[in-house]
C-alpha positions in Angstrom: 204.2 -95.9 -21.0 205.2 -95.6 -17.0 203.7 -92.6 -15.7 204.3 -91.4 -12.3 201.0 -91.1 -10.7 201.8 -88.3 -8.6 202.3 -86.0 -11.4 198.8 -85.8 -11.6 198.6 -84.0 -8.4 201.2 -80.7 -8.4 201.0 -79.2 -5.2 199.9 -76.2 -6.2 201.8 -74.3 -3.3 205.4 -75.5 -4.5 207.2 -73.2 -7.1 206.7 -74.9 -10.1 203.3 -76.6 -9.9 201.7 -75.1 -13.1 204.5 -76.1 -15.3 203.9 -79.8 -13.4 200.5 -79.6 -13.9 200.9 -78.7 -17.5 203.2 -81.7 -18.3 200.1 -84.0 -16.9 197.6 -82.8 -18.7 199.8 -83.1 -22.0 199.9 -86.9 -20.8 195.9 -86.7 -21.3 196.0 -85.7 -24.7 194.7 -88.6 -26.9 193.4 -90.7 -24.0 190.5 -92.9 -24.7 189.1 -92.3 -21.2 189.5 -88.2 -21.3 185.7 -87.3 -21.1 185.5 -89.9 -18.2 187.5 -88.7 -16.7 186.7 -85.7 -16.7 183.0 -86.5 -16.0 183.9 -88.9 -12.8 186.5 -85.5 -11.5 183.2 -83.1 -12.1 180.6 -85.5 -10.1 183.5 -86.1 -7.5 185.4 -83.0 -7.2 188.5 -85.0 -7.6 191.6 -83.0 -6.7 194.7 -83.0 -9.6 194.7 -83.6 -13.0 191.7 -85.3 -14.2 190.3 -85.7 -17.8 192.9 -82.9 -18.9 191.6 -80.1 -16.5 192.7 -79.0 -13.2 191.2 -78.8 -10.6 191.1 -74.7 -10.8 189.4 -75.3 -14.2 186.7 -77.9 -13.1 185.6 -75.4 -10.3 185.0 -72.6 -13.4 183.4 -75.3 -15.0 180.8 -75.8 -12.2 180.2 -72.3 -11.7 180.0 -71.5 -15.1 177.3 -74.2 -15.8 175.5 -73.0 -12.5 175.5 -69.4 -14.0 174.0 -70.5 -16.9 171.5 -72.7 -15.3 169.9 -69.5 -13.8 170.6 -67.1 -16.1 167.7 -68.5 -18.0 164.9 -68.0 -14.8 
């Protein structure tokens, strides 16, 4: 399947960009490399569609496993 690799990076400033940034994440549904991905866009702070997040979600991610990191001291 040809996929266009900029559909993996909605700007998120354009009308429209969630629904774009939707359809790329459907495209990581099934993917054999989706926790890679994901784990290589957490470690990096990649900017897109990685590993079937965005990056809006991967930056709750972090400060949600920050919080509970020192909820616990």
């Amino acid at each position: 399947m040809k996929v266009d690799p900029n559909q993996f990076v909605p700007d998120m400033s354009v009308k429209g960009a969630l629904t774009k940034a939707n359809q790329a994440k459907l495209l990581c549904v099934g993917c054999p490399y989706l926790e890679e991905c994901l784990a290589y866009a957490m470690e990096t702070h990649q900017e897109g569609v990685w590993g079937g997040t965005t990056t809006h979600e991967r930056t709750k991610m972090r400060r949600q496993a920050v919080r509970e990191k020192y909820a616990g001291r």
